[in-house]
C-alpha positions as CSV (number, residue, x, y, z in Angstrom):
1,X,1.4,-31.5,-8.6
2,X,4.2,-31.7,-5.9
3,X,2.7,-31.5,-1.9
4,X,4.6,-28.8,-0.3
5,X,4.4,-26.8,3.3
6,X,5.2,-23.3,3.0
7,X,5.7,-21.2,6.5
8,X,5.6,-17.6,6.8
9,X,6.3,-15.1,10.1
10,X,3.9,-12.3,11.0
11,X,4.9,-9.0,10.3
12,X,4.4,-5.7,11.3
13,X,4.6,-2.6,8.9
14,X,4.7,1.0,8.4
15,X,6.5,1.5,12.2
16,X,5.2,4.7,12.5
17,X,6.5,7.4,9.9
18,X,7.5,3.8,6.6
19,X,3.4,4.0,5.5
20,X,3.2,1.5,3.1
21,X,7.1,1.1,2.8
22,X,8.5,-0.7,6.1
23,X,7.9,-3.8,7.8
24,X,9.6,-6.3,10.2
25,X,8.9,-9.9,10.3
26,X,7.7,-11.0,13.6
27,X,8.2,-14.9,15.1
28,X,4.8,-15.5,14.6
29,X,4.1,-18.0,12.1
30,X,1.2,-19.8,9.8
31,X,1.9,-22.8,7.9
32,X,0.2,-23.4,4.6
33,X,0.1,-27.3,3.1
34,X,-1.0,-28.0,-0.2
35,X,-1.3,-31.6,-1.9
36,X,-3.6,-32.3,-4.7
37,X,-7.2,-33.4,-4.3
38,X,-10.1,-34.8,-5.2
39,X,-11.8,-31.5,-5.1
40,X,-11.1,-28.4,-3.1
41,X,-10.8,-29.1,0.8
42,X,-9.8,-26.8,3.0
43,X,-9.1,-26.9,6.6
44,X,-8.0,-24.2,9.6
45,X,-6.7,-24.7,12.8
46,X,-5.7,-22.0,14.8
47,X,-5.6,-18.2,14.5
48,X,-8.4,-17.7,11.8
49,X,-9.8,-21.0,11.6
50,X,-13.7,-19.0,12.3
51,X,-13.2,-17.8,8.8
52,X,-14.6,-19.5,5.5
53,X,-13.4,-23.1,4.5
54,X,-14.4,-23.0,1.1
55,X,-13.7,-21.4,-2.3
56,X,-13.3,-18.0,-0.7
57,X,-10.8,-18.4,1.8
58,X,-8.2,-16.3,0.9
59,X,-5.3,-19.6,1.2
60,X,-7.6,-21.2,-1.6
61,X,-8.4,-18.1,-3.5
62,X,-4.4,-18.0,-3.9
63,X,-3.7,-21.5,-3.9
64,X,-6.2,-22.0,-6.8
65,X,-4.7,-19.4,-8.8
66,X,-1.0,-20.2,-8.5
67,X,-1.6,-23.5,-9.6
68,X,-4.8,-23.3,-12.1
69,X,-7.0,-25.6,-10.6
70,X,-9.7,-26.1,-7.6
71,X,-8.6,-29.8,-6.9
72,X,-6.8,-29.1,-4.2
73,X,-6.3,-30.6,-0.5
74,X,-5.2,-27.0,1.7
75,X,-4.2,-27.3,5.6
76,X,-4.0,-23.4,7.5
77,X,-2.4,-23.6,10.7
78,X,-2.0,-19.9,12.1
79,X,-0.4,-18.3,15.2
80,X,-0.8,-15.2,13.8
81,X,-4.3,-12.9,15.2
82,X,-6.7,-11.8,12.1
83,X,-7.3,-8.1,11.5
84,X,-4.8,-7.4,14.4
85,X,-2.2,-5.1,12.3
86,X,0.1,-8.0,12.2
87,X,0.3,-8.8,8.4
88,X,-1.9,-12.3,8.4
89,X,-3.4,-12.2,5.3
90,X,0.4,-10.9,4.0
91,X,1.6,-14.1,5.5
92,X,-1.5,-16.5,4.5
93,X,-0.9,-15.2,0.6
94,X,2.7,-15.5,0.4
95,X,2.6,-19.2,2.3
96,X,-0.1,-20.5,0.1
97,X,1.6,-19.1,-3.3
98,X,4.4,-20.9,-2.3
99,X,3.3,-24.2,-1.1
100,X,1.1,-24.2,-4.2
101,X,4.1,-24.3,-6.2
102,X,4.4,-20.3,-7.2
103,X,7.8,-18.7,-8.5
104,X,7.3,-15.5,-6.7
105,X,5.1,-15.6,-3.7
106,X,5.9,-11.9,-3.3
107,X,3.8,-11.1,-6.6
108,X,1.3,-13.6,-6.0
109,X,0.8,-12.0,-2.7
110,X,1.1,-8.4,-3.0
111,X,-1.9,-8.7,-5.8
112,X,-4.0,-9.5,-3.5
113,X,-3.1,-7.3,-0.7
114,X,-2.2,-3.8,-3.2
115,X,1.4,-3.3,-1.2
116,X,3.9,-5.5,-0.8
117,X,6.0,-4.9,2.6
118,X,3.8,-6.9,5.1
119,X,4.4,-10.0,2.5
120,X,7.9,-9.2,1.4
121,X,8.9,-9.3,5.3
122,X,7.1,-12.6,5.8
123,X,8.6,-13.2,2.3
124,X,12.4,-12.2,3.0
125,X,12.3,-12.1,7.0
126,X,13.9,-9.3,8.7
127,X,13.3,-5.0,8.2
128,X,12.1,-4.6,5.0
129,X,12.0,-1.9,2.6
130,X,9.2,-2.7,-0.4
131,X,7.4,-0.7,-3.0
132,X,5.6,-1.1,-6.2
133,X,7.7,-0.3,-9.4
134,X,4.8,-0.4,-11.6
135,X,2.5,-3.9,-11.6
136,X,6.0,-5.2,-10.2
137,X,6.4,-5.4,-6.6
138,X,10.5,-4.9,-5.2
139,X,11.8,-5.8,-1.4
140,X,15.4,-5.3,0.1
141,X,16.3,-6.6,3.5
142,X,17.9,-3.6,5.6
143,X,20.1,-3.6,8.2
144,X,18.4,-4.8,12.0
145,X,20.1,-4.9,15.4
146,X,20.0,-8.1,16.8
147,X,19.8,-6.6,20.1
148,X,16.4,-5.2,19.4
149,X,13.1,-7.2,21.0
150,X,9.7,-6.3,20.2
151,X,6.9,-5.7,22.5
152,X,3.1,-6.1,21.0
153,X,0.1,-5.4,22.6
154,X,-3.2,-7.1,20.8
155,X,-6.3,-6.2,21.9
156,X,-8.8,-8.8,21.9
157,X,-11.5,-6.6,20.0
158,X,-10.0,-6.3,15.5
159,X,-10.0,-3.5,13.5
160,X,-10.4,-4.1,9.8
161,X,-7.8,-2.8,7.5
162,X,-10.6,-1.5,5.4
163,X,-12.2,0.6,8.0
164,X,-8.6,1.8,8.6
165,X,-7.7,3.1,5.3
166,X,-10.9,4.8,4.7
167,X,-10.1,6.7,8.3
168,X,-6.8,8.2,6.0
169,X,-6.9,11.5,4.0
170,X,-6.9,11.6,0.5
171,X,-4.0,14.3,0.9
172,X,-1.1,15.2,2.8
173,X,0.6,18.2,2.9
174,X,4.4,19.2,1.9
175,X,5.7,20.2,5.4
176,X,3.9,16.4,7.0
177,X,5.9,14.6,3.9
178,X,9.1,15.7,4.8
179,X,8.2,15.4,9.0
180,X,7.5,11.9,7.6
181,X,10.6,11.1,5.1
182,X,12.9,12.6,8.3
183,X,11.6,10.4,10.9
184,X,11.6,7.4,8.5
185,X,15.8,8.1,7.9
186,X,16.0,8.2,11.5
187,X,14.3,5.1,12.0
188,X,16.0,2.8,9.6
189,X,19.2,4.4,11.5
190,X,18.5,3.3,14.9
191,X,16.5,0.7,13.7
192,X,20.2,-0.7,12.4
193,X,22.1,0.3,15.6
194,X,20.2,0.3,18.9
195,X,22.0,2.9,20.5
196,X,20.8,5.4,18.1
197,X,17.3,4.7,18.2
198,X,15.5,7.7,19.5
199,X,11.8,7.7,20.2
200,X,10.5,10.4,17.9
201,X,11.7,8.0,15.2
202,X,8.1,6.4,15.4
203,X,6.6,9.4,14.6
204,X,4.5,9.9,11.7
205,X,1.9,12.4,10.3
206,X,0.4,10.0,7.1
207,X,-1.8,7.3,9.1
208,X,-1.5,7.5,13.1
209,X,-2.9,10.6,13.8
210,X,-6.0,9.8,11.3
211,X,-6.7,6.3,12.6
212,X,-6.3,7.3,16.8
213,X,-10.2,8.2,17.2
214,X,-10.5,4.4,15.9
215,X,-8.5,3.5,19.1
216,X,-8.2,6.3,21.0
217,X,-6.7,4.6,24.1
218,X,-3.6,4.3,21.5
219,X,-2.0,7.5,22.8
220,X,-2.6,6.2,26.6
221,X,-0.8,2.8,26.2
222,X,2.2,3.9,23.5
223,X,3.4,6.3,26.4
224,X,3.1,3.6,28.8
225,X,5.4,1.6,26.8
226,X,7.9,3.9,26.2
227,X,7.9,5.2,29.9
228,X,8.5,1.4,31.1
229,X,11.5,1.3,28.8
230,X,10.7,0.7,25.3
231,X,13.2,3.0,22.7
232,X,10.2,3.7,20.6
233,X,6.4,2.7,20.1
234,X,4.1,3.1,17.0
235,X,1.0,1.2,15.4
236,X,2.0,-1.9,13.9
237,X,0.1,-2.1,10.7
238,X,-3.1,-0.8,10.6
239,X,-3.7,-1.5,14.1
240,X,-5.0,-1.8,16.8
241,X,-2.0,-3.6,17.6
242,X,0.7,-1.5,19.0
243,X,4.5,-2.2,18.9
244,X,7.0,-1.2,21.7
245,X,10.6,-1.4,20.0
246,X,12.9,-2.4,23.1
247,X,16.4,-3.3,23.8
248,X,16.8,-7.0,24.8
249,X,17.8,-6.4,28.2
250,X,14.6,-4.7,29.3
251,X,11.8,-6.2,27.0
252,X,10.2,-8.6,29.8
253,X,9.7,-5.8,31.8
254,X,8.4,-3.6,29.0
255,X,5.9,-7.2,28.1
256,X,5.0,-6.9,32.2
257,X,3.7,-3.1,31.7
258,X,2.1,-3.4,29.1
259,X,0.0,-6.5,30.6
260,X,-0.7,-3.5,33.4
261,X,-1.6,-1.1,30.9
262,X,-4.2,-3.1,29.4
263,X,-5.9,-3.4,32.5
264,X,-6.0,0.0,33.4
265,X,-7.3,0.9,30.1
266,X,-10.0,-2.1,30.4
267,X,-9.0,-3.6,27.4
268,X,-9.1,-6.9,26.8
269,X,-6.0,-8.2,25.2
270,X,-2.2,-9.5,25.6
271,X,0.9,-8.1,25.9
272,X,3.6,-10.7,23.6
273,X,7.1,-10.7,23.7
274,X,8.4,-11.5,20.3
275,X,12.2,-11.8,18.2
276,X,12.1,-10.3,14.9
277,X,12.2,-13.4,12.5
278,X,15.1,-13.8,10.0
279,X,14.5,-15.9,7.5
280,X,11.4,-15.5,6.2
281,X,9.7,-18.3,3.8
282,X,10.5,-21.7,4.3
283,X,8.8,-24.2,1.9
284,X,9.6,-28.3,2.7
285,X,8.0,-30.9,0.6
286,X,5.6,-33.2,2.0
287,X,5.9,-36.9,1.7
C-alpha cells in the first residue's frame, strides 16, 4: 500500500441553535501517517496520546478498515484536546481514512461518529452544513466572513459526548423547533457577514439548555464573553468547551477575558485564540 499523511483541523459544531447540522473548522490540527507494517503499530504524540495504542484506538480501528488489513505502521500527532467539544475524534477518523488510502473520508468517518458535520468541516474546512441523506452522509461549505476570529475556552476537566447526549430529551416541542430553525437562519446570515451577526443568533432550545447542569458555570462565562466583546457565544460541540464568535479587531481582548473568567470561576483551563481553517484535509505522500 502507498504511505500517506493525512491532516485534519479541529472543529466545532452545532454553534448553538445548527444541533447536529453546523460546524466550523478550527486551526487546530492532528496528523495521521500510515505506511504498511509488519503488524499493527501504533504510536501517539500529543493531544490524546494517554489513550489506547493498540487495536482499539480509534485511528487503527479506521485505518484497518479502510484498507482491509491489521499490518499497518500508524503515527497520531494531535493538537486537538479529547472530549473537549472540539470534533477530535471527527478529525482522527477522517485523517486516518484518508491517509489509509479511503475514497471518502467523510463516509468512513461519519460511520463511526453517527453525524457527519464535525468530520465534514475537518473534511471540507470552513462553515459547514452536513446531514445524513439515508446511510449517505452530504456537506456543503457556506459562506464565512473572514473577518470573523474565534475565542475558545477549554476547561481542563472533559466531558464525554456520551454523557452529553444522554443529558438531551427524547422530544422537543413545535414552538422550540421553529425558536431553533429561526436562530439557525440568522446565524448562517451573520455568520456570512460580520456586521449582521447578532448575539441571539447562538441561541438554541435542542441541547444547551439540557446539557448546562453538566457545566453549569456555562451561563457565567458565555456572558463574560460576549460583555468583553464577542458578537455571539455558544457551546462548541458537546462541550464543555465554549466558543466566543468575535470580530478580528477585538478577539485578543476577548482571549484576555476569558483567561480572567476562568479564574474567577476557578476553573482550570485556557482561553485560545484561533482562525477558522479553510482548507480542510490535506493528504501528502510519504517517502
Amino acid at each position: 500500500m502507498a504511505s500517506r499523511r493525512a491532516r485534519c483541523p479541529a472543529s466545532s459544531a452545532n454553534l448553538g441553535p445548527g444541533f447536529d447540522t453546523l460546524a466550523i473548522a478550527l486551526a487546530l490540527y492532528v496528523e495521521v501517517d500510515v505506511r504498511a507494517g509488519p503488524r499493527l503499530i501504533v504510536r501517539a504524540e500529543g493531544e490524546g496520546k494517554e489513550l489506547a495504542t493498540d487495536q482499539t484506538n480509534l485511528a487503527a480501528r479506521v485505518a484497518m478498515d479502510v484498507a482491509g488489513t491489521s499490518e499497518l505502521d500508524i503515527t497520531i500527532r494531535s493538537q486537538i484536546p479529547v472530549a473537549r467539544g472540539l470534533g477530535s475524534s471527527a478529525a482522527l477518523a477522517v485523517a486516518a481514512a484518508a491517509a489509509a488510502g479511503a475514497t471518502d473520508p467523510l463516509a468512513a468517518a461519519a460511520a463511526v461518529e453517527g453525524h457527519p458535520e464535525n468530520a465534514a468541516a475537518s473534511l471540507l474546512g470552513g462553515l459547514v452544513t452536513a446531514t445524513m441523506l439515508g446511510s449517505r452522509p452530504v456537506a456543503s461549505k457556506l459562506p464565512l466572513d473572514s473577518g470573523l476570529a474565534f475565542v475558545v475556552l477549554v476547561p481542563d476537566a472533559p466531558l464525554p459526548t456520551v454523557q452529553a447526549r444522554q443529558a438531551l430529551p427524547e422530544t422537543v416541542s413545535h414552538k422550540d423547533a421553529i425558536f431553533n430553525l429561526g436562530r439557525m437562519g440568522l446565524l448562517i446570515s451573520g455568520l456570512a457577514d460580520r456586521r449582521r451577526l447578532v448575539a441571539e443568533a447562538t441561541e438554541d432550545r435542542l441541547h444547551q439548555q439540557a446539557r448546562t447542569p453538566l457545566f453549569p458555570e456555562s451561563r457565567v462565562l458565555m456572558a463574560g464573553l460576549q460583555d468583553a466583546g464577542a458578537l455571539a457565544a455558544c457551546w462548541s460541540g458537546a462541550g464543555p468547551s465554549l466558543l466566543a464568535i468575535c470580530d478580528k479587531s477585538v478577539a485578543a481582548n476577548v482571549r484576555e477575558a476569558g483567561e480572567r473568567l476562568l479564574r474567577e470561576a476557578r476553573i482550570a483551563g485556557r482561553a485560545v485564540l484561533l482562525k477558522a481553517d479553510a482548507k480542510g484535509l490535506i493528504v501528502t505522500p510519504l517517502g
